[in-house]
C-alpha positions as CSV (number, residue, x, y, z in Angstrom):
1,X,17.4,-30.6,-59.3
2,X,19.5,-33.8,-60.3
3,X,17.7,-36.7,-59.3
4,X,21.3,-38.6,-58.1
5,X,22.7,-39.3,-54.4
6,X,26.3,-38.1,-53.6
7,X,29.2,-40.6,-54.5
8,X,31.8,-41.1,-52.2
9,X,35.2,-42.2,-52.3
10,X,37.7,-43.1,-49.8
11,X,41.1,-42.1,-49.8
12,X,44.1,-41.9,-46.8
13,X,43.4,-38.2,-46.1
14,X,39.8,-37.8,-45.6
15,X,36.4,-39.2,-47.5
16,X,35.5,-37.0,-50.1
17,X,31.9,-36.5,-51.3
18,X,30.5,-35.0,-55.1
19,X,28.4,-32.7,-54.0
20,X,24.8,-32.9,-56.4
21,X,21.8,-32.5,-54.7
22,X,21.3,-30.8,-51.3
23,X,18.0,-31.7,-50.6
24,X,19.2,-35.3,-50.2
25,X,20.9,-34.4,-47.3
26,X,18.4,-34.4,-45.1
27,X,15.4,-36.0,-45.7
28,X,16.9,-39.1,-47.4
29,X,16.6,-41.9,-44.7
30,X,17.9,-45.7,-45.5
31,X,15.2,-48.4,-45.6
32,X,17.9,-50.7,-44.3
33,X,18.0,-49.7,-40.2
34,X,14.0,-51.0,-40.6
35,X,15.4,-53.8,-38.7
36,X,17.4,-52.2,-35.7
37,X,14.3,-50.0,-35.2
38,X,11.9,-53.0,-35.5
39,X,14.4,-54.6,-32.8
40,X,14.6,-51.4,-30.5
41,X,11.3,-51.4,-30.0
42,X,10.9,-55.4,-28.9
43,X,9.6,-56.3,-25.7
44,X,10.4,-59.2,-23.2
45,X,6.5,-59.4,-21.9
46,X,5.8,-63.1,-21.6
47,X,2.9,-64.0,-24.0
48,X,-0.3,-65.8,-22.9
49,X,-1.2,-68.9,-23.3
50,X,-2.1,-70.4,-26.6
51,X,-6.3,-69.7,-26.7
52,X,-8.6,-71.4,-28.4
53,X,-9.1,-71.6,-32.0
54,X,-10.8,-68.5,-33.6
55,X,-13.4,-68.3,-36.8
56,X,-10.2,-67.7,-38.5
57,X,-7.7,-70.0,-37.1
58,X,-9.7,-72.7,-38.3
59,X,-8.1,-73.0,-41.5
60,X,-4.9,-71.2,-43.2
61,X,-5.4,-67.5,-42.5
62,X,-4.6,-64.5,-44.7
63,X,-3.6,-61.2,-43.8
64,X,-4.0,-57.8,-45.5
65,X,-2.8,-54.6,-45.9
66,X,-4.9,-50.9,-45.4
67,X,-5.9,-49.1,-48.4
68,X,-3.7,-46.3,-49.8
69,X,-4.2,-43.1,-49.2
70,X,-5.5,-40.9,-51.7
71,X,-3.7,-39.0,-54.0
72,X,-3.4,-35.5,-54.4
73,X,-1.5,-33.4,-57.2
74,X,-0.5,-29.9,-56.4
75,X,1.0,-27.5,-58.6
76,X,4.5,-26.0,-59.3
77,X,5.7,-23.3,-61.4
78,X,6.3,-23.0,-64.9
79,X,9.5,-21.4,-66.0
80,X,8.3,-18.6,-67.9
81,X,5.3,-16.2,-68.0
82,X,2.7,-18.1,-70.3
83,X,4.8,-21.3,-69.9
84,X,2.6,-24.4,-69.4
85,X,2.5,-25.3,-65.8
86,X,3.0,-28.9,-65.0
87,X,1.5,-30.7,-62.1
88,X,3.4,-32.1,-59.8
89,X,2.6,-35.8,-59.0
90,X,2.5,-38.0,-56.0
91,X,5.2,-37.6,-53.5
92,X,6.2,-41.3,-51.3
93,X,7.1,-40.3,-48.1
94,X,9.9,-43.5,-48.2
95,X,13.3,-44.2,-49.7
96,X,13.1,-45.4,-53.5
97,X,11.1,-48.7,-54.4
98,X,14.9,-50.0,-55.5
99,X,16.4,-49.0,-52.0
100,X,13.1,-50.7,-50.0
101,X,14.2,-54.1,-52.4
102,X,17.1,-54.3,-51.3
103,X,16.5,-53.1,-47.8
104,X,13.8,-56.4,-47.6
105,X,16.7,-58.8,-49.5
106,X,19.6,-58.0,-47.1
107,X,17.4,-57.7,-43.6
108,X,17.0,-61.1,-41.3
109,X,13.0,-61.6,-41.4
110,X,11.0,-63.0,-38.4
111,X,9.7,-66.7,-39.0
112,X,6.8,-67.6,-36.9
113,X,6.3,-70.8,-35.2
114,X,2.6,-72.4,-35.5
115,X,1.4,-71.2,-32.0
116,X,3.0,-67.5,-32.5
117,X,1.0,-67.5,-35.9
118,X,-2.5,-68.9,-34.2
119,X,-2.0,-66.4,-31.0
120,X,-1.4,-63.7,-33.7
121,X,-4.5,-64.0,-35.5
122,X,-6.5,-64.4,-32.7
123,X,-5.3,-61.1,-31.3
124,X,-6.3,-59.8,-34.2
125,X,-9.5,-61.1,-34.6
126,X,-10.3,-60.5,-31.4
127,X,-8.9,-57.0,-29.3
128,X,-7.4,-55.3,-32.3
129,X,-10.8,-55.4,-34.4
130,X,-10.2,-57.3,-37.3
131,X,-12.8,-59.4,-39.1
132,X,-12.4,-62.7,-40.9
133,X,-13.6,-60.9,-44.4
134,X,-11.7,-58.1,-43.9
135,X,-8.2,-60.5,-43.2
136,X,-9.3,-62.8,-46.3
137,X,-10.1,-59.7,-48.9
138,X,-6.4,-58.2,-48.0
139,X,-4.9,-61.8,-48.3
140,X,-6.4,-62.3,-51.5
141,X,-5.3,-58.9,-52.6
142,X,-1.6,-59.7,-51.3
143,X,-1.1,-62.8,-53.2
144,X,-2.7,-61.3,-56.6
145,X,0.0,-58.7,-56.4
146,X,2.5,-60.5,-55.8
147,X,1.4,-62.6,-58.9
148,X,1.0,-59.6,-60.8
149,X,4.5,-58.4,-59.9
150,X,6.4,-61.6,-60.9
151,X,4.3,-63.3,-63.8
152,X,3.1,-60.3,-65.9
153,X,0.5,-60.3,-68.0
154,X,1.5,-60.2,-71.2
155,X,3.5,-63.2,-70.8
156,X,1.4,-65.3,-68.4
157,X,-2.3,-65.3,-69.1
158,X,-4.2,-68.3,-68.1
159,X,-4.4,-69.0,-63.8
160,X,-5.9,-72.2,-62.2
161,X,-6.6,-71.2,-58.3
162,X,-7.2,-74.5,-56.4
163,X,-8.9,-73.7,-53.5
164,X,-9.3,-75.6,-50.0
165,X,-12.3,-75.9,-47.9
166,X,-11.1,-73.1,-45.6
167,X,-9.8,-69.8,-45.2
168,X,-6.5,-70.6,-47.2
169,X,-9.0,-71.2,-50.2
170,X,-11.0,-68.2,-48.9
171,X,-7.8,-66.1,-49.7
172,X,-7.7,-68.0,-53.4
173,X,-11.0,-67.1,-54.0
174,X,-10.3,-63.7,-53.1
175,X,-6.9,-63.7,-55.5
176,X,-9.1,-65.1,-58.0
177,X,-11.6,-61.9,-58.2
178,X,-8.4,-59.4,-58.4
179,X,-6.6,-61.3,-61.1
180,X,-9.7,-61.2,-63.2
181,X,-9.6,-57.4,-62.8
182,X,-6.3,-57.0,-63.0
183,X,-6.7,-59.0,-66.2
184,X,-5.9,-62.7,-66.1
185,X,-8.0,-65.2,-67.1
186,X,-8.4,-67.3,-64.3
187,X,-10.4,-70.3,-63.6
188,X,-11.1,-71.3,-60.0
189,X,-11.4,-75.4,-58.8
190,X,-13.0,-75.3,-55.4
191,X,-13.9,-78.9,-54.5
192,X,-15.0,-79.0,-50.7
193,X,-17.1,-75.7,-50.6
194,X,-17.8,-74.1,-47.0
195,X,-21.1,-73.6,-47.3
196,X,-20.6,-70.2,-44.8
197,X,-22.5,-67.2,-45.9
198,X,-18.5,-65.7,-46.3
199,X,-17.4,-68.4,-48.6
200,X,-20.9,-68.4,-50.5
201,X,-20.9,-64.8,-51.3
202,X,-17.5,-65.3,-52.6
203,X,-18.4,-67.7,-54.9
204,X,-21.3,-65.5,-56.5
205,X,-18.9,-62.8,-57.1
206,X,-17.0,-65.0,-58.9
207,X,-19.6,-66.2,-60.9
208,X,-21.0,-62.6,-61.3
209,X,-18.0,-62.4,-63.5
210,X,-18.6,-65.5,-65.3
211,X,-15.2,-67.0,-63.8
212,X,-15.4,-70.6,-64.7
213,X,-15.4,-73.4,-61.7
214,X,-13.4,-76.7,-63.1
215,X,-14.7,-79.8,-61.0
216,X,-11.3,-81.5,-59.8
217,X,-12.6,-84.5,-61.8
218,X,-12.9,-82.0,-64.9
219,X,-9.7,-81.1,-65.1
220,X,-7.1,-81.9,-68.0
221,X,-4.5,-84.2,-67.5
222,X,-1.6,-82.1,-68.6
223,X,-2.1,-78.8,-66.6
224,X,0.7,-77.1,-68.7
225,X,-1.6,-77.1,-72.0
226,X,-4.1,-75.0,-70.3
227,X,-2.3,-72.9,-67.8
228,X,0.7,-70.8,-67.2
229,X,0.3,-70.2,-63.3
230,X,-1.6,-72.7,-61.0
231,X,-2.1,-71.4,-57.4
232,X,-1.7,-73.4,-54.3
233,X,-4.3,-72.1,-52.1
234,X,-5.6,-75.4,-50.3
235,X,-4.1,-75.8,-46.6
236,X,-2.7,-73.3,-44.7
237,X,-0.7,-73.2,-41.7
238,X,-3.6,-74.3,-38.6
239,X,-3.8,-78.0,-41.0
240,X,-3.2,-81.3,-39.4
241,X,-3.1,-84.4,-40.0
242,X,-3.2,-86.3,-43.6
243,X,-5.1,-84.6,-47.1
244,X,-8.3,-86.4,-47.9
245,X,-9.6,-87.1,-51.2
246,X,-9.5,-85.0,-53.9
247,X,-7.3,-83.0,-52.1
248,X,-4.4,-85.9,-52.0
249,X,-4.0,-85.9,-55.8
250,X,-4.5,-82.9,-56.3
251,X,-1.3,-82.3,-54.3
252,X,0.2,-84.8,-56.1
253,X,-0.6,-83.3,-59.4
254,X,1.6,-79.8,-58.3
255,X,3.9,-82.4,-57.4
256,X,4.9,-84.1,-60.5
257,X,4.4,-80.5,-62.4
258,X,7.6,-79.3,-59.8
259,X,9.1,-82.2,-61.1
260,X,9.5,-81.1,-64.7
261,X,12.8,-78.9,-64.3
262,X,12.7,-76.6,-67.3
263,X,10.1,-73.5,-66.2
264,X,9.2,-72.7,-69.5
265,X,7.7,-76.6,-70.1
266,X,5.4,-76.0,-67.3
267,X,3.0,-73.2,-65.5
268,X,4.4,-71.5,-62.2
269,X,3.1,-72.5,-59.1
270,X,2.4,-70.3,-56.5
271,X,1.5,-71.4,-52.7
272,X,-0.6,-69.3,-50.4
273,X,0.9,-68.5,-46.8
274,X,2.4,-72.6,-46.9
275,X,2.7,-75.0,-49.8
276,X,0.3,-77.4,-49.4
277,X,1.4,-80.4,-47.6
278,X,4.1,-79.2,-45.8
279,X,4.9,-79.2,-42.1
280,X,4.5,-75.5,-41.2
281,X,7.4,-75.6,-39.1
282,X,9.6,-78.8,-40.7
283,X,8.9,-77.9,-43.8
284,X,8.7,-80.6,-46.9
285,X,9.9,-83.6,-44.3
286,X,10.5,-86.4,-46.5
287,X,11.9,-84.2,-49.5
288,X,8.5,-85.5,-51.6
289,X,6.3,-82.3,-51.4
290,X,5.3,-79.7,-53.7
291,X,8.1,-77.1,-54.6
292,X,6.5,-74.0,-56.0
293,X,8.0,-71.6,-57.6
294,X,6.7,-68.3,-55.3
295,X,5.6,-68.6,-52.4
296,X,3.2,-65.9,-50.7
297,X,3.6,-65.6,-46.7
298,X,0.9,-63.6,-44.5
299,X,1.6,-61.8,-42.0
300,X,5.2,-63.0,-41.9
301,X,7.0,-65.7,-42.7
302,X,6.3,-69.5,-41.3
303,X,9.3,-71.0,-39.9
304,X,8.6,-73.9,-42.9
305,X,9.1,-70.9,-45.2
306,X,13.1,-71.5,-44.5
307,X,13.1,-74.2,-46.4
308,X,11.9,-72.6,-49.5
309,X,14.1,-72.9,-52.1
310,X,12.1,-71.4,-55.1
311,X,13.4,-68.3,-56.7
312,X,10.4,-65.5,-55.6
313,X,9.5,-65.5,-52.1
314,X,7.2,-62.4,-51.4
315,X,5.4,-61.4,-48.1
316,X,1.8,-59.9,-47.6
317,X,-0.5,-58.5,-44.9
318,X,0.9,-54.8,-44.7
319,X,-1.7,-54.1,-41.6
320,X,0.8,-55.4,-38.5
321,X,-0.1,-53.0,-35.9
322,X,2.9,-52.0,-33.2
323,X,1.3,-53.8,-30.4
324,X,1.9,-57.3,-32.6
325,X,5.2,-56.0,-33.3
326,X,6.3,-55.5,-29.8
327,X,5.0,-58.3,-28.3
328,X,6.4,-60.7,-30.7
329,X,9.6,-59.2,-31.7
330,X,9.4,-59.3,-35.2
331,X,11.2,-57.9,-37.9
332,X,9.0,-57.0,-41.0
333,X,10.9,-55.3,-44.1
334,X,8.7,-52.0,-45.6
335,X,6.8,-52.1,-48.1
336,X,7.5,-50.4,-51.1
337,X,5.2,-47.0,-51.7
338,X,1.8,-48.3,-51.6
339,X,2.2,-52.1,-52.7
340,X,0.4,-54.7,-50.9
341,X,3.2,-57.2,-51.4
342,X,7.5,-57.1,-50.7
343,X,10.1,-59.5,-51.8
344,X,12.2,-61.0,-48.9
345,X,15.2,-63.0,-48.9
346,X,17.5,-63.5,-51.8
347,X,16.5,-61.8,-55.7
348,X,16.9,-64.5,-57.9
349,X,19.5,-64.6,-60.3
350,X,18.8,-64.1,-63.2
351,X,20.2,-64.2,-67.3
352,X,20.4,-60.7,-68.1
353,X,20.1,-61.8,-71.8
354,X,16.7,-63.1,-71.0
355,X,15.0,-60.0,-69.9
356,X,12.6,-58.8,-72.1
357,X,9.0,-57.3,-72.0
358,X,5.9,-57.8,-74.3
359,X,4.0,-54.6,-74.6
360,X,0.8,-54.3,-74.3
361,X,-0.2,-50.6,-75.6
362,X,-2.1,-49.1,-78.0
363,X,-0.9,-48.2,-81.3
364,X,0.3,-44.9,-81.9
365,X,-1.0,-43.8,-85.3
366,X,0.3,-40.9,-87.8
367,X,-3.8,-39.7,-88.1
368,X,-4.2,-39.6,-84.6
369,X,-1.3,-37.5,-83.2
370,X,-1.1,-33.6,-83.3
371,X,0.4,-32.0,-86.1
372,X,2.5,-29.8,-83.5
373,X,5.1,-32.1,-81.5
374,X,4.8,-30.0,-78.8
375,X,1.0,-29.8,-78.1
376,X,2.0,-33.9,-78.6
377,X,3.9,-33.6,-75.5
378,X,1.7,-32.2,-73.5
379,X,-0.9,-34.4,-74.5
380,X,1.4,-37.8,-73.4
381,X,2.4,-35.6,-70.1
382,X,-1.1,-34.9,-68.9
383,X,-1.5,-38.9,-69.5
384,X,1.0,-39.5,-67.4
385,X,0.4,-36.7,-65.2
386,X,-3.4,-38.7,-64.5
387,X,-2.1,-42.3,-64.5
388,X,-0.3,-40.8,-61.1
389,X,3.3,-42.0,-62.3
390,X,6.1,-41.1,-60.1
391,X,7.7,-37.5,-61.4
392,X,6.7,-37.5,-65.0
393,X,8.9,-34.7,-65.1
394,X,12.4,-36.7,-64.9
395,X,14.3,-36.5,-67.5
396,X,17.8,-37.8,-68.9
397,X,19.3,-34.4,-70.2
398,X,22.5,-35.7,-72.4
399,X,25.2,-33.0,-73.0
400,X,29.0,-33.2,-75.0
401,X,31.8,-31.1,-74.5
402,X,34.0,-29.7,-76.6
403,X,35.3,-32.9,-77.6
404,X,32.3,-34.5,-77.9
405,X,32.7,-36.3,-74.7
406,X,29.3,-37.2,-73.9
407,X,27.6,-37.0,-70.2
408,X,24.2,-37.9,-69.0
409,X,22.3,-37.2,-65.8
410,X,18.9,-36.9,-64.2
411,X,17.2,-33.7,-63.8
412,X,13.5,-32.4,-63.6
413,X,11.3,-30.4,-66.3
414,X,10.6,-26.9,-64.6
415,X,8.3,-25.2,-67.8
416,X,7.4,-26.3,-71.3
417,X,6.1,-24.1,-73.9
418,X,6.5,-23.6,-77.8
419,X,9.5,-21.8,-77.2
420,X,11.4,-25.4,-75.4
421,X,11.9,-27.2,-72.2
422,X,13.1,-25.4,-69.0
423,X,15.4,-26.7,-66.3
424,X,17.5,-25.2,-63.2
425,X,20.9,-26.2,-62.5
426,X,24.2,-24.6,-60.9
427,X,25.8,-22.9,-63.4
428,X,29.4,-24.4,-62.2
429,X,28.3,-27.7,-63.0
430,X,29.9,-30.8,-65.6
431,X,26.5,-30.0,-67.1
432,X,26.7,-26.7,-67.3
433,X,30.8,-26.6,-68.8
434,X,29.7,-28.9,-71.5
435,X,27.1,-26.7,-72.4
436,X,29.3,-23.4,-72.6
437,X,31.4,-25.5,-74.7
438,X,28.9,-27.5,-77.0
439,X,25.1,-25.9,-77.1
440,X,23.4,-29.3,-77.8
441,X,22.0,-31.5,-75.8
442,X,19.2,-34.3,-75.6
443,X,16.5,-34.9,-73.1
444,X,15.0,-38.1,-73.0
445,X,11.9,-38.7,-71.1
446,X,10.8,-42.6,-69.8
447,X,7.2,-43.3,-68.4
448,X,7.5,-47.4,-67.9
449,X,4.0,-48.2,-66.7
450,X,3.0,-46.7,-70.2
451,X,5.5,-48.1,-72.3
452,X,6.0,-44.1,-73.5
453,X,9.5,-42.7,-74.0
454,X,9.9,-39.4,-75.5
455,X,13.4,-38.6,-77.3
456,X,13.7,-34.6,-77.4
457,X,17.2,-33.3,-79.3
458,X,17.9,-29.0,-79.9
459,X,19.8,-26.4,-79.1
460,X,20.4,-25.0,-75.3
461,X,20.9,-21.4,-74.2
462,X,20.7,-19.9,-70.6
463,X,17.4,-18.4,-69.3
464,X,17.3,-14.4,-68.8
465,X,18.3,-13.9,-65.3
466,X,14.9,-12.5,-64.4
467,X,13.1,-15.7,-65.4
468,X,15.6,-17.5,-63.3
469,X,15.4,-15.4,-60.5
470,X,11.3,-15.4,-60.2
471,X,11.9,-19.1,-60.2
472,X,13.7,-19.2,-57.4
473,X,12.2,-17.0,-55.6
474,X,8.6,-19.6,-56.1
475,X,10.7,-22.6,-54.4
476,X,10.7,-23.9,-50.5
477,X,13.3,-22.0,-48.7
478,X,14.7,-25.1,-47.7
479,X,15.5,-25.7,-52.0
480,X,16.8,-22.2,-52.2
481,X,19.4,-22.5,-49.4
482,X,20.7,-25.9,-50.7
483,X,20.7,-23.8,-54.3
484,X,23.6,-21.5,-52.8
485,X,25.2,-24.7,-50.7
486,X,25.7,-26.8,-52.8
487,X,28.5,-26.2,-55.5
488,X,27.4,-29.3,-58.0
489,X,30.2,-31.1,-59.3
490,X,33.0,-29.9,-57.0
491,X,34.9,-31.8,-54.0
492,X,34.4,-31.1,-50.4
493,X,35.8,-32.9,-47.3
494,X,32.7,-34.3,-46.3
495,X,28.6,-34.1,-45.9
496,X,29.2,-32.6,-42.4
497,X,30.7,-29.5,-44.5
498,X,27.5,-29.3,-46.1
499,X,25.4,-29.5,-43.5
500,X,27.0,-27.1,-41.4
501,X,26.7,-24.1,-44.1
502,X,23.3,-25.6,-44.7
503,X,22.8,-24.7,-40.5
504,X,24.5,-20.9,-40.7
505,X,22.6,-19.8,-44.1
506,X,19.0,-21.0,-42.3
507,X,20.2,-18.7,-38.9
508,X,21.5,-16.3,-41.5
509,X,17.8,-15.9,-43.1
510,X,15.8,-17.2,-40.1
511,X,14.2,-13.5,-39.9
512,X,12.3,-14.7,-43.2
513,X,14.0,-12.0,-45.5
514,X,14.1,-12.1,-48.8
515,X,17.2,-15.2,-50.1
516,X,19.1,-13.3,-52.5
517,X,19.3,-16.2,-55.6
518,X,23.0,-16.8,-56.5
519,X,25.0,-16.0,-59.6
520,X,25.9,-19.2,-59.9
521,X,22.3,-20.7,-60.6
522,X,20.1,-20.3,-62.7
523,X,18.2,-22.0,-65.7
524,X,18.7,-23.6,-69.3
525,X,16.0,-24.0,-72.2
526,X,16.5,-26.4,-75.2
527,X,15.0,-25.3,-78.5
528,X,13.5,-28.7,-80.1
529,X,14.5,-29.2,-83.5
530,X,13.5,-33.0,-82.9
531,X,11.2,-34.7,-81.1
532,X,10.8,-38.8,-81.1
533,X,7.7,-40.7,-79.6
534,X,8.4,-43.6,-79.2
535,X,5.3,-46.1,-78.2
536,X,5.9,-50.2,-76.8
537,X,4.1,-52.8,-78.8
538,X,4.1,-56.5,-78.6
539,X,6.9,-58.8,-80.2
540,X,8.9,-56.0,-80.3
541,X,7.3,-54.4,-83.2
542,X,7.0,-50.7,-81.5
543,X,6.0,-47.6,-82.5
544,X,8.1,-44.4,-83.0
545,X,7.2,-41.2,-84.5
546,X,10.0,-38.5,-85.3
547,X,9.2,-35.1,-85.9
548,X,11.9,-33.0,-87.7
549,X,12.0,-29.2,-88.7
550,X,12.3,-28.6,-92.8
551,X,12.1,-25.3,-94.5
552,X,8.8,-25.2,-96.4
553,X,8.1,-22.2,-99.1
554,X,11.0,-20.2,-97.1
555,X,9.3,-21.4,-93.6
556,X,9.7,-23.7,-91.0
557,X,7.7,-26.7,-90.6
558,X,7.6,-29.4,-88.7
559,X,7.8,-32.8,-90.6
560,X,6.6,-36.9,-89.4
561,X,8.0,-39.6,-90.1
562,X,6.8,-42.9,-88.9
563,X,9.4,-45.4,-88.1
564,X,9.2,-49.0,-87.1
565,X,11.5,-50.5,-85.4
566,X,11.5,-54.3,-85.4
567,X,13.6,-56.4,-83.1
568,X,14.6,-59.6,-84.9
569,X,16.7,-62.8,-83.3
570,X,20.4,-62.4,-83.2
571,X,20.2,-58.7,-82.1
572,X,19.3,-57.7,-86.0
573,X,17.3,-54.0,-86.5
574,X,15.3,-53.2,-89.2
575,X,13.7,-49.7,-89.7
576,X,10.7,-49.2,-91.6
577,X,10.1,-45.6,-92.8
578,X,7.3,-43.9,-94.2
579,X,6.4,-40.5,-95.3
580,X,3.1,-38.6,-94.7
């Protein structure tokens, strides 16, 4: 099924809709009404009075988010008898990470004052459960996503994490621990240690990992010689009054780094919950104060956090339980699938001619792939089947018409076997009239988080009705009524058409009969007679191999080459081939 939402366009008459993939329909939802929902549900209940100070509201506090829940991978049908079944991955139960962005971007967030934020966290250390470990580890966990997500790894290696004497350096100590795992190398300056059995035990399972601890005194003069990102994780937002030695100059050290305008003379700096310094409601009074350049909020957003001007502003502790919601009135965007971190407010602009990623991968290597592109295939699939990434399966098909027009879409890999690549579409389809017109097509396949792409080019050819009909006849009910609904690529008056045929076919089978498929669907299978793996590697010096069908002693064979493609300056390509 195509993996595309209906386009509309508006006209005098009526609004007419491109009919392309039922399912949509109805269990699409938009990530955007978050906020009137968050809103419906507020209460007017006057809060109680501000109570006294908790373990945690000693010092900055961090916040966390619940552990995903675990995964599970059933199964779907292959096209064909003896086809290879795929797994299906993961479902999210949410609207696209892209929709859930921009959801977060556009939506008006809740700023908390100083005594909503204490009363907060001493609800929740106190009748909702939570324990000052269990806040800090999910802090700490927050902010090293949101690190993770902005400054990756191959670009941004070394991390300082200047840490306070209480829980906002608690959290850094925490962030420290995941960034080593997540693979930074990250060095930790903790001047004032709490010598709580908390803090302590932090400490030794940072030094467990031989994580080095800079004395303030110890460390260099120029920052941006030995680090890319320094984290702000001294004062939080329960701080009063003036910092005392060496925390004064080490605030003044951020200071003059935010000073030095170009970004790429200097390391990021990141502040935990509220840049150290500030006024957690007034912000940077006197215009002097350190300006990082993300800043990690807990829970939600301090009202000082308005005055952020830095380009990544992200928000962590995905735990918020409804009675905190209510009583409060906030509004919280969702997070994204099962990411402990979300960005709110305004994406940053950004040079689109700047964009680039270093890969980080391992080589892909003419001895070590199979000899048989497809067994190849299946062996990157199952990868990527096991690394849990979001439908494997997608794939760009690209088709031509008769005058070589060409057309790309989105649809999902139904069977795979050494006779080609299986996929079910409506046979009335732009899709489907190129391909009566012009038999060849090209799939392309993209797995990101692996820096994989696969390039698949042949010849395409209907599937014998039987094969299509036992497939349809293995999918939801649900799938094969919006099969005979929806008539891809055609123009109807408006969704409510839709769902109202959608409503008289499920009356029409409700007595659980057999759906009869229609004539009008069915399947496709492309016949490789090339295949392309392509692998990301760093300076742009990737990996592709190309296997390619020649006739060998009156047989067919399939051939490697090993191309690499080098990215120069000045947009310049150069392609290195060798023959094995």
């Amino acid at each position: 099924m195509m993996l595309a939402v209906a386009s509309r366009s508006r006209d005098k008459s009526a609004t007419t809709i491109l009919s392309l993939a039922m399912p949509f329909l109805l269990t699409t939802t938009t990530t955007a009404s978050f906020a009137t929902a968050t809103a419906a549900t507020t209460t007017t209940n006057p809060r109680p009075l501000l109570p006294s100070p908790s373990p945690r509201c000693q010092n900055p506090i961090p916040h966390l988010r619940l552990s995903p829940p675990a995964r599970r991978l059933p199964c779907f049908l292959a096209a064909a008898p003896g086809a290879r079944f795929l797994p299906f991955p993961p479902t999210r139960g949410m609207a696209s990470l892209a929709a859930t962005a921009a959801a977060a971007a556009a939506a008006e967030v809740t700023h908390l004052t100083q005594r909503d934020a204490a009363e907060i966290d001493e609800q929740l250390m106190g009748p909702l459960g939570f324990s000052v470990d269990q806040l800090m580890e999910l802090a700490g966990l927050s902010v090293a996503t949101a690190v993770a997500e902005v400054y990756k790894l191959s670009e941004h290696t070394r991390v300082l994490i200047i840490c306070g004497p209480g829980n906002n350096g608690g959290d850094g100590l925490v962030a420290a621990r995941h960034l080593y795992h997540f693979g930074y190398r990250t060095s930790v300056c903790y001047p004032k240690r709490t010598p709580k059995p908390l803090y302590s035990g932090l400490v030794t399972q940072l030094e467990s990992l031989s994580i080095p601890f800079i004395p303030a005194e110890d460390l260099p003069d120029d920052l941006s010689r030995e680090f890319d990102i320094v984290v702000d994780a001294m004062f939080g937002f329960s701080f009063h009054g003036t910092p005392r030695p060496p925390f004064d100059e080490l605030i003044q050290r951020l200071i003059s780094l935010s000073a030095i305008e170009s970004s790429d003379k200097r390391p990021a700096i990141v502040s935990v919950d509220i840049p150290s310094g500030w006024h957690v409601e007034e912000g940077d009074v006197d215009g002097g104060g350190i300006k990082p350049d993300m800043l990690v909020s807990l829970t939600a957003p301090k009202l000082c956090a308005k005055k952020f001007t830095g380009p990544h502003h992200f928000l962590g502790g995905r735990f918020v339980p409804p009675p905190i919601l209510n009583k409060y009135g906030l509004q919280l965007p969702p997070y994204p699938g099962t990411s402990m971190c979300v960005r709110i407010g305004k994406a940053p602009s950004v040079d689109i001619s700047s964009l680039r990623e270093n890969y980080i991968s391992p080589e892909l290597l003419e001895s070590q792939v199979m000899p048989d592109p497809f067994d190849q295939f299946v062996k990157w699939f199952d990868e990527a089947v096991t690394a849990g990434l979001r439908e494997p399966n997608a794939m760009a098909l690209t088709t031509a018409n008769k005058e070589g027009k060409p057309s790309s879409r989105m649809v999902l890999l139904k069977g795979v076997d050494k006779q080609g690549f299986v996929w079910y579409t409506n046979y009335g389809s732009q899709k489907a009239r190129d391909l009566s017109e012009n038999p060849n097509a090209a799939l392309l396949f993209y797995w990101n988080e692996m820096n994989r792409q696969v390039r698949v080019e042949g010849s395409v050819e209907k599937v014998p009705e039987e094969e299509s009909e036992k497939y349809f006849h293995s999918r939801p009910r649900g799938s094969q009524l919006g099969a005979i609904v929806s008539k891809q690529s055609t123009v109807i008056a408006g969704r409510e058409v839709l769902q109202q045929a959608y409503k008289e076919l499920e009356q029409k089978y409700s007595d659980g009969n057999l759906i009869p498929k229609p004539e009008y669907w069915g399947g496709y299978r492309l016949t490789p007679t090339l295949f392309e793996f392509w692998q990301g590697q760093q300076s742009r010096l990737h990996d592709r191999l190309q296997y390619s069908q020649r006739q060998v002693d009156g047989s067919t064979a399939w051939h490697i080459e090993s191309c690499k493609m080098y990215e120069v300056p000045h947009d310049v390509s150069i392609a290195i081939k060798s023959r094995i």
